[in-house]
C-alpha positions in Angstrom: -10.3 4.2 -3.8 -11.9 7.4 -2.4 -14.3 8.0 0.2 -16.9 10.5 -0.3 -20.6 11.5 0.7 -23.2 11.3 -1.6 -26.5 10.1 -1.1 -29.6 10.9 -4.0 -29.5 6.8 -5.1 -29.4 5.4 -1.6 -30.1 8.4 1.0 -29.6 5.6 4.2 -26.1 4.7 2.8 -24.4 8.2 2.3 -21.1 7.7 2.4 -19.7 5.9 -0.7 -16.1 4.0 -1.5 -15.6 5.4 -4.9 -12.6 4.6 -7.5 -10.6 7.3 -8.3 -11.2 7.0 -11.5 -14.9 7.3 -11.6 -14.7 10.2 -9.2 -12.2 11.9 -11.1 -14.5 11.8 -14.0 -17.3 13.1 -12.0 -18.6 16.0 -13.8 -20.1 17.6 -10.8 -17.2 16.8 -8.6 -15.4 19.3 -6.6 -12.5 20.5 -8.3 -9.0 19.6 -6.8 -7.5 21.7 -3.5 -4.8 21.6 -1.4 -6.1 22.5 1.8 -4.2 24.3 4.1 -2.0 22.1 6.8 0.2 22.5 10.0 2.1 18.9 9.2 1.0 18.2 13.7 1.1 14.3 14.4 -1.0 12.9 16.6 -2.0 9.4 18.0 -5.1 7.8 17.9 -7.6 5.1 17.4 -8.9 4.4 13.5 -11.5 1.7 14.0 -15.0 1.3 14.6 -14.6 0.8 18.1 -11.5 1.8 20.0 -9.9 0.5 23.2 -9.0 3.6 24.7 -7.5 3.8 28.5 -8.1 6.0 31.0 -5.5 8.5 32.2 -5.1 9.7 36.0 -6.6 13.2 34.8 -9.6 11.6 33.0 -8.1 12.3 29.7 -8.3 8.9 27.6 -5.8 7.9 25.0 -5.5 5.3 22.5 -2.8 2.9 23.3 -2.8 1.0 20.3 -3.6 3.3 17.4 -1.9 4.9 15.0 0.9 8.0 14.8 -0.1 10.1 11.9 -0.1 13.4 10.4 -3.2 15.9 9.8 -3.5 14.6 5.4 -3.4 10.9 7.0 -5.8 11.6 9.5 -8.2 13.1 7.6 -8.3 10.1 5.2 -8.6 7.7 8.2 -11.6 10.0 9.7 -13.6 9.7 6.5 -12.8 5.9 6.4 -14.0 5.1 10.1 -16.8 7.3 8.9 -17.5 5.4 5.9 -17.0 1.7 8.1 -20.0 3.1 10.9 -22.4 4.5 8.0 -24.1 7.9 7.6 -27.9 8.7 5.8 -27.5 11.8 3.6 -29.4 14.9 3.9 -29.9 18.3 1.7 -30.2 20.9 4.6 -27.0 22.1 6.3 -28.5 20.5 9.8 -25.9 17.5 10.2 -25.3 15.0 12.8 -21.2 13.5 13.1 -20.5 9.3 13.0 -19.3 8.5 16.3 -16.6 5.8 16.7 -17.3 3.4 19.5 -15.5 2.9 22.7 -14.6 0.7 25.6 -12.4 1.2 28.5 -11.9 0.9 32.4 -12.6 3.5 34.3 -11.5 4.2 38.6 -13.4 7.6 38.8 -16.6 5.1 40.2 -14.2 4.0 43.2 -14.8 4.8 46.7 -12.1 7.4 47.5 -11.1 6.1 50.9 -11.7 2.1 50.1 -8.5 0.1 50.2 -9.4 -2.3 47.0 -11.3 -1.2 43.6 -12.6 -2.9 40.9 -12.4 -0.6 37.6 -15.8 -0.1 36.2 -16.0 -0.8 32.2 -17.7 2.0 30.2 -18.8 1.5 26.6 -20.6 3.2 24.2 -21.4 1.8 20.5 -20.4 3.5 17.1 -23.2 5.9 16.0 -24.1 6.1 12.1 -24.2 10.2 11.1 -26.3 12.1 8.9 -24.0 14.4 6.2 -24.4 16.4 3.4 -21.1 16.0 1.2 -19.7 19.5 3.0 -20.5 18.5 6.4 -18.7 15.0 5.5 -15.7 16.8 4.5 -15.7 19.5 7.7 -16.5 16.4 10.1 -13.4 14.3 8.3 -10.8 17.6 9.2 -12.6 18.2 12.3 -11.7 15.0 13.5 -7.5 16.1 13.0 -8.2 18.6 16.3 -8.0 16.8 19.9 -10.6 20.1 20.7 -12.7 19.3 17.8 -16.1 17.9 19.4 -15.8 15.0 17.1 -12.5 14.4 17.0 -10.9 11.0 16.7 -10.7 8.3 20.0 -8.0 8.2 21.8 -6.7 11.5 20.2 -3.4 13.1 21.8 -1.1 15.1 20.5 2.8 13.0 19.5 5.4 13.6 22.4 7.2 16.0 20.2 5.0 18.5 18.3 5.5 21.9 19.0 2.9 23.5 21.1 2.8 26.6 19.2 1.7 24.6 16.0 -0.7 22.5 17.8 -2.6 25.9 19.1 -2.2 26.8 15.3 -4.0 24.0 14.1 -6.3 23.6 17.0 -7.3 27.2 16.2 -8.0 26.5 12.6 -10.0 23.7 12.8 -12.3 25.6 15.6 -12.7 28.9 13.0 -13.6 26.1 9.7 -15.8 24.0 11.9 -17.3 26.8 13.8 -21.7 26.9 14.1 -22.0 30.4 13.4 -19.9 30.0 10.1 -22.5 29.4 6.9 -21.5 26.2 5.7 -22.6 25.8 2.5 -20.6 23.7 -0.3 -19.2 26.6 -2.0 -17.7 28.5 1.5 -16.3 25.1 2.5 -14.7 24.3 -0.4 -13.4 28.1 -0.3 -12.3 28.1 3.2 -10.3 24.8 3.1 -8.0 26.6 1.1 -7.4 29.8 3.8 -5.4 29.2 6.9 -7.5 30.2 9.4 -4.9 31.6 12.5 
């Protein structure tokens, strides 16, 4: 099964669990790329709604997700995509699927108080709106701990190298960026260019 973003038979339901072979014989169907990758691992959350904890910096992190690399990822991001719902849309003007969340936070505690009780902050999984490029730059987007949509709980395994982290960081800023025209055809075109 594939996940992808389509939405002229049911516009409030865009994104669609497709078998591979049906897609595959899709006509109209993008042909096959190999986009460019920095194999970086990361940890983070894949559901719906994450359990995420709250690190002394502010910084939360998933503590029960997943250890994965960028291809991995990817396919996750479009599934917890898929599992919180999207409406499609023609114009380029999109709006990301947020995952929910849930976790204590101490940043409400009187500073010079002896005792605290931790202050729970949630926040419900939000559906997106997506056009089948924006699905696709939202799903890599999500790979990037700096990406504004990126995956819960996101950080970065203990031993990735920094300098491929910045790479891919970097990359995923430059194919995501606003002021790049995002139209199907420069998507599909700039998946396939590494952009550091």
């Amino acid at each position: 099964m594939g996940v992808e973003a389509i939405g002229f038979k049911d516009a409030r339901n865009t994104i669609k669990r497709t078998p591979w072979s049906a897609y595959n014989s899709n006509p109209t169907k993008w042909q096959t790329i190999s986009p460019v990758t920095i194999n970086v691992r990361h940890k983070y959350c894949h559901a719906k709604e994450c359990l995420l904890t709250e690190l002394e910096n502010g910084n939360l992190v998933s503590m029960t997700g997943s250890t994965h690399g960028v291809r991995e990822m990817a396919a996750k991001s479009a599934y917890v995509k898929f599992l919180i719902g999207a409406e499609y849309t023609a114009t380029a003007q999109s709006s990301a699927a947020k995952q929910g969340y849930r976790y204590y936070s101490k940043r409400h505690c009187f500073p010079f108080g002896s005792s605290c009780q931790p202050r729970q902050i949630k926040s419900k999984p939000t559906r997106g709106i997506y056009r089948c490029d924006t699905f696709v730059l939202d799903a890599w987007g999500g790979t990037s701990a700096l990406y504004s949509n990126a995956l819960s709980g996101i950080k970065a395994a203990p031993f990735e190298n920094r300098s491929n982290l910045d790479k891919w960081h970097k990359h995923i800023d430059s194919l995501t960026s606003w002021y790049r025209l995002q139209t199907p055809k420069n998507v599909y075109d700039n998946m396939q260019r590494a952009w550091w």
